[in-house]
PyMOL Python script that loads the backbone (N, CA, C, O; Angstrom):
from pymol import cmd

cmd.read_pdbstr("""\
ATOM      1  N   UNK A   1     273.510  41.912  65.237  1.00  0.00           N
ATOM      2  CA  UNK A   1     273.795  40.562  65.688  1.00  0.00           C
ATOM      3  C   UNK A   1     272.479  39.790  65.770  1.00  0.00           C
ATOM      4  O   UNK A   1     271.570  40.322  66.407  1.00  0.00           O
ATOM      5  N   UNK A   2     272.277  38.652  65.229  1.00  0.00           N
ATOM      6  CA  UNK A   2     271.389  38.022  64.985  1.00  0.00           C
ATOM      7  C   UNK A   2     270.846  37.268  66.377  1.00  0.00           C
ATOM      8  O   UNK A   2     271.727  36.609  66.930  1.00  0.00           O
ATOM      9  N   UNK A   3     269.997  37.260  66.802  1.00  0.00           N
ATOM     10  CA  UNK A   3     269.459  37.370  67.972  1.00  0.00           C
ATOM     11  C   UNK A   3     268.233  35.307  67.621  1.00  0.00           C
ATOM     12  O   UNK A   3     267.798  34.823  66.576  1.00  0.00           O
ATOM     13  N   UNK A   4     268.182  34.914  68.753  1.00  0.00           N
ATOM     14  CA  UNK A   4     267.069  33.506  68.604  1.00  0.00           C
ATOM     15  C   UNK A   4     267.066  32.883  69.891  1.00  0.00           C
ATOM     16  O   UNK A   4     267.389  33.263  71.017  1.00  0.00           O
ATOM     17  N   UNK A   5     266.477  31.505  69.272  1.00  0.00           N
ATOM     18  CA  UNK A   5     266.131  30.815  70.438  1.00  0.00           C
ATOM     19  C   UNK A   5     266.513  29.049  70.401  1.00  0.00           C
ATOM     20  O   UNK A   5     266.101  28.223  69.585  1.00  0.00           O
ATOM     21  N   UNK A   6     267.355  28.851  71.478  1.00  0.00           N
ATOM     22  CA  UNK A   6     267.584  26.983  71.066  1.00  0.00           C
ATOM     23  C   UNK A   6     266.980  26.197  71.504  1.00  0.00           C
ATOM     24  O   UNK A   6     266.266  26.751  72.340  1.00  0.00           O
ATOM     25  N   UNK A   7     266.690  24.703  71.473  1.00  0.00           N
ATOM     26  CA  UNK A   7     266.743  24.088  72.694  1.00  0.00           C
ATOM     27  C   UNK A   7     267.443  22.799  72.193  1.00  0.00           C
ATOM     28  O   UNK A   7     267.544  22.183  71.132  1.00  0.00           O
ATOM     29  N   UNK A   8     267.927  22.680  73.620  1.00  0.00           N
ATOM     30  CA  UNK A   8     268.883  21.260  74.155  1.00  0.00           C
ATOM     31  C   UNK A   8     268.540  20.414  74.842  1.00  0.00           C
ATOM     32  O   UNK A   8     268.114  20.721  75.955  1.00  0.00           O
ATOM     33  N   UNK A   9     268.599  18.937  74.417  1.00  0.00           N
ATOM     34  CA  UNK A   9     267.854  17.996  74.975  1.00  0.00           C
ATOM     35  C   UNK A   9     268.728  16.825  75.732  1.00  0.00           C
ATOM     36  O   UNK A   9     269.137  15.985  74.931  1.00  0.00           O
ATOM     37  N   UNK A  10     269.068  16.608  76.968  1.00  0.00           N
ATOM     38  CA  UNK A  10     270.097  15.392  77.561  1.00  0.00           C
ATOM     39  C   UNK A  10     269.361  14.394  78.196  1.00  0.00           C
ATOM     40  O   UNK A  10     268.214  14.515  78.626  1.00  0.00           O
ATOM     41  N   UNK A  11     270.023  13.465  78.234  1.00  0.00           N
ATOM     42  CA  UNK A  11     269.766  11.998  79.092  1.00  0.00           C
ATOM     43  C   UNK A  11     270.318  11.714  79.997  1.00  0.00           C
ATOM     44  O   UNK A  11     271.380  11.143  79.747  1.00  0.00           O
ATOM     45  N   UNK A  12     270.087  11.850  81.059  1.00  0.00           N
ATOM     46  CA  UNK A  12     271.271  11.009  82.191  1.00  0.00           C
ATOM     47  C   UNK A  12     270.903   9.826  82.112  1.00  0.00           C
ATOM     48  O   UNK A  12     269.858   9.209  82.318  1.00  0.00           O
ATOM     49  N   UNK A  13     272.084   9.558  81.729  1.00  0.00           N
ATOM     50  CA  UNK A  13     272.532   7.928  81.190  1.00  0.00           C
ATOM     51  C   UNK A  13     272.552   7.309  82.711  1.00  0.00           C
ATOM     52  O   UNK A  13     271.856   6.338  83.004  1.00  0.00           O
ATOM     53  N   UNK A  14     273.380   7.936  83.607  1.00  0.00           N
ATOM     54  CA  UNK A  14     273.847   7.605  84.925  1.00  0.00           C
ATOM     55  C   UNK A  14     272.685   6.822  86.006  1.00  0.00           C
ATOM     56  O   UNK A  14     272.695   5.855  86.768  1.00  0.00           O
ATOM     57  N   UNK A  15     271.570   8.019  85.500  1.00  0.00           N
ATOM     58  CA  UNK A  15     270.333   7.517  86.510  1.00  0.00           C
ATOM     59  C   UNK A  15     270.550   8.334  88.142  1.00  0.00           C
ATOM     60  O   UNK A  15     269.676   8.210  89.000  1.00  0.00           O
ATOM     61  N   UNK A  16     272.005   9.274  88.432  1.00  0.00           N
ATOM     62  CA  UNK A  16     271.961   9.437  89.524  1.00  0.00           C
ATOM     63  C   UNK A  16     271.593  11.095  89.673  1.00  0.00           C
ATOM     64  O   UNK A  16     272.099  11.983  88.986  1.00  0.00           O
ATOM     65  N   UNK A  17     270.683  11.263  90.641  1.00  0.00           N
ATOM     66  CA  UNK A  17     270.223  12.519  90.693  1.00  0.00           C
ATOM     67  C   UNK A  17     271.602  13.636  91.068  1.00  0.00           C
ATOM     68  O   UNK A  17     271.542  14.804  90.683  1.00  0.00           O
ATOM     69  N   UNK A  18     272.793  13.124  91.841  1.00  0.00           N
ATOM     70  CA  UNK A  18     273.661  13.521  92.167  1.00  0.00           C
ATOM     71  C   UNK A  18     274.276  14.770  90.768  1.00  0.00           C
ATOM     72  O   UNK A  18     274.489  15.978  90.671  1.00  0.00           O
ATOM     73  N   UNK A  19     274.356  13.492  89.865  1.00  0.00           N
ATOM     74  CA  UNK A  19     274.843  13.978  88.748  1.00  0.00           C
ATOM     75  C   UNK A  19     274.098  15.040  87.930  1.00  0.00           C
ATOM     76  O   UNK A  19     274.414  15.625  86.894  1.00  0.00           O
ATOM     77  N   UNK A  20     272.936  15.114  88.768  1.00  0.00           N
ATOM     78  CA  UNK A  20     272.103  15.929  87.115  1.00  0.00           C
ATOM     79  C   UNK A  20     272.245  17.563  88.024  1.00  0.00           C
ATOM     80  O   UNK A  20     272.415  18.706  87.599  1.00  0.00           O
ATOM     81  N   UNK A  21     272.087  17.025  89.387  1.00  0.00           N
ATOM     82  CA  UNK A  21     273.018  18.395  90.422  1.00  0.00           C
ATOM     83  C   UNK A  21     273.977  18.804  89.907  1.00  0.00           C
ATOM     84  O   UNK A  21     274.012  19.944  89.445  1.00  0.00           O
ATOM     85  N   UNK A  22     274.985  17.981  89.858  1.00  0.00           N
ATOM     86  CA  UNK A  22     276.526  18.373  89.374  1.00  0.00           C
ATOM     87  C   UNK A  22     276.462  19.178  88.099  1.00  0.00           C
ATOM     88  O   UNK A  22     277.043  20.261  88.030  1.00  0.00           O
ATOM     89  N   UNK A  23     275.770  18.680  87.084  1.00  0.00           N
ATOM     90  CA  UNK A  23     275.715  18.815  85.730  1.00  0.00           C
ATOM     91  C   UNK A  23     274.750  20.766  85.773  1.00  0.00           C
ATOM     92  O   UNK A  23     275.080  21.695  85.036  1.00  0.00           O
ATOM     93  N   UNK A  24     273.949  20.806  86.523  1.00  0.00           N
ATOM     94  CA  UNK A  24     273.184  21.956  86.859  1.00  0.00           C
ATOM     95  C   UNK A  24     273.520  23.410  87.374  1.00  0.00           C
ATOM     96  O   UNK A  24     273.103  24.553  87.188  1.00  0.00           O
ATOM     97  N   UNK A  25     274.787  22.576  88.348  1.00  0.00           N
ATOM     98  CA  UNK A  25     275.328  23.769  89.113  1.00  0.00           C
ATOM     99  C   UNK A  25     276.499  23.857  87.749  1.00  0.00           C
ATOM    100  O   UNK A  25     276.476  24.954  87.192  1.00  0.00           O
ATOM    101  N   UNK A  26     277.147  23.199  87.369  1.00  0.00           N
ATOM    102  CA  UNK A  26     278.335  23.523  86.342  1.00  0.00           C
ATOM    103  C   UNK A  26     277.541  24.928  85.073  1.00  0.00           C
ATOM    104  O   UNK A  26     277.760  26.072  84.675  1.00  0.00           O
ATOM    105  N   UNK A  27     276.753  24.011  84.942  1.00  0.00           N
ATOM    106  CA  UNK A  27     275.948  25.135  83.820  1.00  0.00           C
ATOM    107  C   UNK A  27     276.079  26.565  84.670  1.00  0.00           C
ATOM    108  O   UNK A  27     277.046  27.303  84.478  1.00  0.00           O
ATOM    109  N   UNK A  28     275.158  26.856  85.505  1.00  0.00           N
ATOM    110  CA  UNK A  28     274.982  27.910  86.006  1.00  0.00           C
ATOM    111  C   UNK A  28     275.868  28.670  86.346  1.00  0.00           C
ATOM    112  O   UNK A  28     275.556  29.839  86.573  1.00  0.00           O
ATOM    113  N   UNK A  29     277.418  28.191  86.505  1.00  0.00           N
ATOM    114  CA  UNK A  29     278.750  28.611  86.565  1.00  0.00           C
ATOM    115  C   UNK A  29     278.997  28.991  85.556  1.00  0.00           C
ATOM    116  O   UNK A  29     278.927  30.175  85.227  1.00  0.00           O
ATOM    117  N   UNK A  30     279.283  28.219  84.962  1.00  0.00           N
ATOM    118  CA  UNK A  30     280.000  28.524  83.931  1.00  0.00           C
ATOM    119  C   UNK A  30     279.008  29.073  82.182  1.00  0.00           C
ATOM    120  O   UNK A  30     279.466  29.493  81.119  1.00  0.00           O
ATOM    121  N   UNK A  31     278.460  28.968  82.351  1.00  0.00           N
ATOM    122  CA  UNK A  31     277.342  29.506  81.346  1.00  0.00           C
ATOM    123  C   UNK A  31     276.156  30.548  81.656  1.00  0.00           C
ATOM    124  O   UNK A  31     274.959  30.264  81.691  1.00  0.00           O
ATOM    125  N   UNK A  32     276.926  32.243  81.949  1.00  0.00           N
ATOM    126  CA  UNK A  32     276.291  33.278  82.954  1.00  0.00           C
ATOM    127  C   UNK A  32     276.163  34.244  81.694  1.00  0.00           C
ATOM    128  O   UNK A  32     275.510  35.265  81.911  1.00  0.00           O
ATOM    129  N   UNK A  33     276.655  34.095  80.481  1.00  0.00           N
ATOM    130  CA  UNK A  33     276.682  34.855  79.775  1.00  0.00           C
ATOM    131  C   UNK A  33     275.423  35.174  78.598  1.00  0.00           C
ATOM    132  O   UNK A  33     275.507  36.082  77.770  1.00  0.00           O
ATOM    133  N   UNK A  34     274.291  34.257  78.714  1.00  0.00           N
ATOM    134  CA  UNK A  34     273.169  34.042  78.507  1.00  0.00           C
ATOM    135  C   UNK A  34     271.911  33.537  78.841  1.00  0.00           C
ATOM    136  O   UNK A  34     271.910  32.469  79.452  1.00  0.00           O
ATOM    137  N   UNK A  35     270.587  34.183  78.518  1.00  0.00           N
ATOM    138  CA  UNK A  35     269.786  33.561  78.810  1.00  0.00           C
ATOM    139  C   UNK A  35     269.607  32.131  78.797  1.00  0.00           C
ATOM    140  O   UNK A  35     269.738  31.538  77.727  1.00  0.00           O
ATOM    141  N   UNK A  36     269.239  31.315  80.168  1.00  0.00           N
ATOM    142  CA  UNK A  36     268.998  29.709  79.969  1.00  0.00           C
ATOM    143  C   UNK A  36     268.039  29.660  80.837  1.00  0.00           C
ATOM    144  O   UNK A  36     267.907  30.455  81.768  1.00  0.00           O
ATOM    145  N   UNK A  37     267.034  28.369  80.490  1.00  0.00           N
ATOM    146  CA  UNK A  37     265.601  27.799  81.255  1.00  0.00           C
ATOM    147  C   UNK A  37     266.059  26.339  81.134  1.00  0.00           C
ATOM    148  O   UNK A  37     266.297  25.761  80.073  1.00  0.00           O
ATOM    149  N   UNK A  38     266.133  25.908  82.170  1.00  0.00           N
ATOM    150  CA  UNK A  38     266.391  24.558  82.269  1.00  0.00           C
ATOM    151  C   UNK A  38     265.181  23.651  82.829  1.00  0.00           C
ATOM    152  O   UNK A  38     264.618  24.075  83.839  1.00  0.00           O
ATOM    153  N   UNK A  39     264.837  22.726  82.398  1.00  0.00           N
ATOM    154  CA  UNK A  39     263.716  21.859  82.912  1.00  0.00           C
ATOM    155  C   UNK A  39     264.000  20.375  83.115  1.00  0.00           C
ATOM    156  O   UNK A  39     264.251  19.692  82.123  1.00  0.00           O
ATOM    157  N   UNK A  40     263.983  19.914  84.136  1.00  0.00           N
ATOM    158  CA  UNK A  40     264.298  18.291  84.382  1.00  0.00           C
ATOM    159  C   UNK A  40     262.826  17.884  84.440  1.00  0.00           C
ATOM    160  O   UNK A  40     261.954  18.553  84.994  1.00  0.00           O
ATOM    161  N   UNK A  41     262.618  16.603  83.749  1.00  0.00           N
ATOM    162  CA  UNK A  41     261.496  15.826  84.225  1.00  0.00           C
ATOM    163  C   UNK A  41     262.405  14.314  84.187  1.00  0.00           C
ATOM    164  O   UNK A  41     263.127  14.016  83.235  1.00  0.00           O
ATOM    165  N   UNK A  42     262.250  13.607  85.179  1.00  0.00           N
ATOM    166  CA  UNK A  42     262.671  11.972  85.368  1.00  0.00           C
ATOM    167  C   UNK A  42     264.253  12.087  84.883  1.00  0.00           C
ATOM    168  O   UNK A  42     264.978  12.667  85.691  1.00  0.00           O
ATOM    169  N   UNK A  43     264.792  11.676  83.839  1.00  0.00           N
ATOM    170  CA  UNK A  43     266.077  11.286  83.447  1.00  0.00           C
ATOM    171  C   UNK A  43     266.233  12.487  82.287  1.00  0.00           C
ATOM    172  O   UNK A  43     267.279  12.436  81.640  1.00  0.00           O
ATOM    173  N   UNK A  44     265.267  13.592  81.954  1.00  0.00           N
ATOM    174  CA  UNK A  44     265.454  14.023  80.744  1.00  0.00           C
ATOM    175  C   UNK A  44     265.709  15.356  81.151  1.00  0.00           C
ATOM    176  O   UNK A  44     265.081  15.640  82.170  1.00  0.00           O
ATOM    177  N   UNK A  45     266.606  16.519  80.586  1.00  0.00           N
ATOM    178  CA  UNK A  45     266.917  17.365  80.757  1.00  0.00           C
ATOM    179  C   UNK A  45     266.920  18.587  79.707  1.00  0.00           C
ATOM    180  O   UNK A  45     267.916  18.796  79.014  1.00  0.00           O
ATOM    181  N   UNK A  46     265.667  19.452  79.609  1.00  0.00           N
ATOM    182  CA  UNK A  46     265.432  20.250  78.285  1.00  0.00           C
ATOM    183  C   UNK A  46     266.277  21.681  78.771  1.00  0.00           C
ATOM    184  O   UNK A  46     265.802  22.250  79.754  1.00  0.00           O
ATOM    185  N   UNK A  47     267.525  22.300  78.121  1.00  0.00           N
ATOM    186  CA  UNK A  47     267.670  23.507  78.306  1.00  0.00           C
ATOM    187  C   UNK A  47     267.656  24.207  77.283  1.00  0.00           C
ATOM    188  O   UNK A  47     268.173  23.835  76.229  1.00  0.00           O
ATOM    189  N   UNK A  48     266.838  25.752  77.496  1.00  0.00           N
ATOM    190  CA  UNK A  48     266.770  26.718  76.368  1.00  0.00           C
ATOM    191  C   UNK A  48     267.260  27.802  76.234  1.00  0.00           C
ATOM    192  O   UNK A  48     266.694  28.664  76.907  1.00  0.00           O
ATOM    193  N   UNK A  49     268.157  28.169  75.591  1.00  0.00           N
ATOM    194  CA  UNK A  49     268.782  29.052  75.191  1.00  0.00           C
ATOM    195  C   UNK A  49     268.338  30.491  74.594  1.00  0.00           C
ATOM    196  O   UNK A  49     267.792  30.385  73.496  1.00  0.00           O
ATOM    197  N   UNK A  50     268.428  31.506  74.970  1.00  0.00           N
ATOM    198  CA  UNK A  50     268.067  33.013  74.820  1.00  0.00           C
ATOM    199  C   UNK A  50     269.085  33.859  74.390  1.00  0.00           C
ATOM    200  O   UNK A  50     269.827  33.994  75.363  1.00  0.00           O
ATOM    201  N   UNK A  51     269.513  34.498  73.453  1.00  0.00           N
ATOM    202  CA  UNK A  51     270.293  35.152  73.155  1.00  0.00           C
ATOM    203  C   UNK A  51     271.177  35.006  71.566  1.00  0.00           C
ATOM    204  O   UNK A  51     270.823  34.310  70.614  1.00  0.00           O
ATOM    205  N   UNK A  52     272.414  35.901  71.652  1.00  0.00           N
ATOM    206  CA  UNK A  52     272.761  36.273  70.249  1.00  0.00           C
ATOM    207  C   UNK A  52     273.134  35.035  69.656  1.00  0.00           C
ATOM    208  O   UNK A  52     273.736  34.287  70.426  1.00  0.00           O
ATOM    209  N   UNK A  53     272.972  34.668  68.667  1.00  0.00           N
ATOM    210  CA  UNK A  53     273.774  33.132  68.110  1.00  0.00           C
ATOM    211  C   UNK A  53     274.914  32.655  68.356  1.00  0.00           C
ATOM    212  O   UNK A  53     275.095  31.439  68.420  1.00  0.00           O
ATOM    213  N   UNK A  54     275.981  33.643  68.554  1.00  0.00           N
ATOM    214  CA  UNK A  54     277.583  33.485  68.885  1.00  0.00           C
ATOM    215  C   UNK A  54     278.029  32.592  70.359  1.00  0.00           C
ATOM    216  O   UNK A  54     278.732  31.636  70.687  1.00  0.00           O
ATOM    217  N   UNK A  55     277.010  33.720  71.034  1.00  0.00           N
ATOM    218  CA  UNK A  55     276.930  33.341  72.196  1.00  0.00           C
ATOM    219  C   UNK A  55     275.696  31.926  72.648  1.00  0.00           C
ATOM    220  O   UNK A  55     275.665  31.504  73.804  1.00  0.00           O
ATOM    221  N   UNK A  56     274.853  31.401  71.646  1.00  0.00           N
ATOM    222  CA  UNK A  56     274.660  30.365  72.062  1.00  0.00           C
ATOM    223  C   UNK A  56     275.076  28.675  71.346  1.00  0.00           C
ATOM    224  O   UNK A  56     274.684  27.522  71.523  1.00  0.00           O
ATOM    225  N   UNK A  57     276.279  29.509  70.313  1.00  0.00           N
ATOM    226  CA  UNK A  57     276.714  28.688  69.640  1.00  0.00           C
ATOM    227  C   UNK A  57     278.169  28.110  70.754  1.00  0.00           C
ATOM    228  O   UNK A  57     278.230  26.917  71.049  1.00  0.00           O
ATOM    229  N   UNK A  58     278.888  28.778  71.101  1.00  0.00           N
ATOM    230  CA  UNK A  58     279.563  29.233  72.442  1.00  0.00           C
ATOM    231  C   UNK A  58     278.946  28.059  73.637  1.00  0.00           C
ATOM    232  O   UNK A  58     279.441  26.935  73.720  1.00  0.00           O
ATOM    233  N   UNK A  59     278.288  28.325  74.146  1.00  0.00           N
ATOM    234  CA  UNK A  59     277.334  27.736  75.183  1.00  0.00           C
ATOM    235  C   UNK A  59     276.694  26.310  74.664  1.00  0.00           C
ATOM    236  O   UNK A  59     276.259  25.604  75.573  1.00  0.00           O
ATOM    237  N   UNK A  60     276.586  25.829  73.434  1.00  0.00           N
ATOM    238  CA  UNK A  60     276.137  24.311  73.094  1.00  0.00           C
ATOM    239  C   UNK A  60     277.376  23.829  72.996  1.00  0.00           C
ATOM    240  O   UNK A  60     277.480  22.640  73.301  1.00  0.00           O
ATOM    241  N   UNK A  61     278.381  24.399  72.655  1.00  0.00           N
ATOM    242  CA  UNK A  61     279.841  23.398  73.063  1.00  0.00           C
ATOM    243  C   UNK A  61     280.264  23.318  74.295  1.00  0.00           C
ATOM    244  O   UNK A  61     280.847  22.309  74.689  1.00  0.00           O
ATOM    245  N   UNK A  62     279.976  24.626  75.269  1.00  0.00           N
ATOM    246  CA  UNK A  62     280.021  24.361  76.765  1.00  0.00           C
ATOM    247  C   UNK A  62     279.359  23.094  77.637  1.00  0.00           C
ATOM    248  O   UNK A  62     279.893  22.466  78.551  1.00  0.00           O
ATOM    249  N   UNK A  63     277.586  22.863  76.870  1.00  0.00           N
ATOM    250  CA  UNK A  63     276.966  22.149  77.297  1.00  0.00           C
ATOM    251  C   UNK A  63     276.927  20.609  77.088  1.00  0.00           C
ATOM    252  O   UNK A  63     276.527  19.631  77.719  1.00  0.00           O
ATOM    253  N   UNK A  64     277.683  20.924  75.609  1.00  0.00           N
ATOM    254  CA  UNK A  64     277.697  19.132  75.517  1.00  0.00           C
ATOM    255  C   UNK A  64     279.262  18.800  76.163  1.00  0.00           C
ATOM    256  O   UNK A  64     279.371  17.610  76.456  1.00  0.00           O
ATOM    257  N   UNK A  65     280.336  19.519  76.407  1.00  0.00           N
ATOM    258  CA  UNK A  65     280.970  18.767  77.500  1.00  0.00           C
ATOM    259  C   UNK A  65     281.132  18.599  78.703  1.00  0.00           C
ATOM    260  O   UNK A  65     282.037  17.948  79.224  1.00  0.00           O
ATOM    261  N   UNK A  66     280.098  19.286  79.338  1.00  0.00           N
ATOM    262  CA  UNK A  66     279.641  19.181  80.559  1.00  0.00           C
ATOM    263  C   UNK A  66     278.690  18.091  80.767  1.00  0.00           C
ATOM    264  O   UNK A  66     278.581  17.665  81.916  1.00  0.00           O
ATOM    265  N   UNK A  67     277.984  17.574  79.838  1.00  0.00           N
ATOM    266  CA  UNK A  67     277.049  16.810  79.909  1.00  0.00           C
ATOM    267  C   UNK A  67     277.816  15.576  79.659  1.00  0.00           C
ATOM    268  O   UNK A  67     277.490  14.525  80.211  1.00  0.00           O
ATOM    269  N   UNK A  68     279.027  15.669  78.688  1.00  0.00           N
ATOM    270  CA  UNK A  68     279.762  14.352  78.692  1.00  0.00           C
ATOM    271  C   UNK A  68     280.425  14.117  79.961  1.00  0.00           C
ATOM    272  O   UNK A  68     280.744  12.978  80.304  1.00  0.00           O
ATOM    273  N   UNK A  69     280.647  15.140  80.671  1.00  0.00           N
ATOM    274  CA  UNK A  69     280.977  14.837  81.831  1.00  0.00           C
ATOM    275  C   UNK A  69     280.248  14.497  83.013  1.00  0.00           C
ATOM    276  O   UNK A  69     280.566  13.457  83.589  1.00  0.00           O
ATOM    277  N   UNK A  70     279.391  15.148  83.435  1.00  0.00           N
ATOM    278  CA  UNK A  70     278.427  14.587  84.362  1.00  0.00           C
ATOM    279  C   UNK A  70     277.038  13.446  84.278  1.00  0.00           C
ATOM    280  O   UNK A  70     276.415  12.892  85.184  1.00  0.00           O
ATOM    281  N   UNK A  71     276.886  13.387  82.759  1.00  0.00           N
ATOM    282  CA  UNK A  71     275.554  12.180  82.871  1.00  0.00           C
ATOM    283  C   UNK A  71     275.946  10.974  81.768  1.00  0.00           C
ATOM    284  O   UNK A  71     275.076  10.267  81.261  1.00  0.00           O
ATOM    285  N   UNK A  72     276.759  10.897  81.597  1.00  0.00           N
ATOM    286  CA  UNK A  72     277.434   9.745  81.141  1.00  0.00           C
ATOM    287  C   UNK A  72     277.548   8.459  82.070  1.00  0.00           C
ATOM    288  O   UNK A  72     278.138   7.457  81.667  1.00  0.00           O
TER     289      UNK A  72
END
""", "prot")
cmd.dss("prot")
cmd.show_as("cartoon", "prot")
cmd.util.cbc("prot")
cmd.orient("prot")
């Protein structure tokens, strides 16, 4: 199984720190099944992905509708 590394880049559109909480704890719920490093600076949100491709192919569709949901 082909094994790498991603990264994912978001905007909170919202501006509210509330949301980038919301958006943070959802990940960490629900996305346990791989390595992730998440980094906030200001409005921007870099997360990186560790693990088999399946599973982080899996996890970038998790993340972009979570992200449509909370920083929109």
């Amino acid at each position: 199984m082909a094994r790498g590394k991603k990264t994912m880049r978001f905007y909170n559109n919202s501006g509210k720190l509330e949301n980038v909480i919301a958006f943070l704890e959802q990940v960490q719920e629900k996305i346990n099944y791989i390595n992730i490093n998440c980094t906030v600076e200001g409005r921007d949100i870099e997360i990186s992905l560790s693990g088999p491709q399946d599973l982080q192919h899996l996890a970038t569709e998790r993340l972009k509708r979570l992200a449509d949901k909370h920083l929109e």
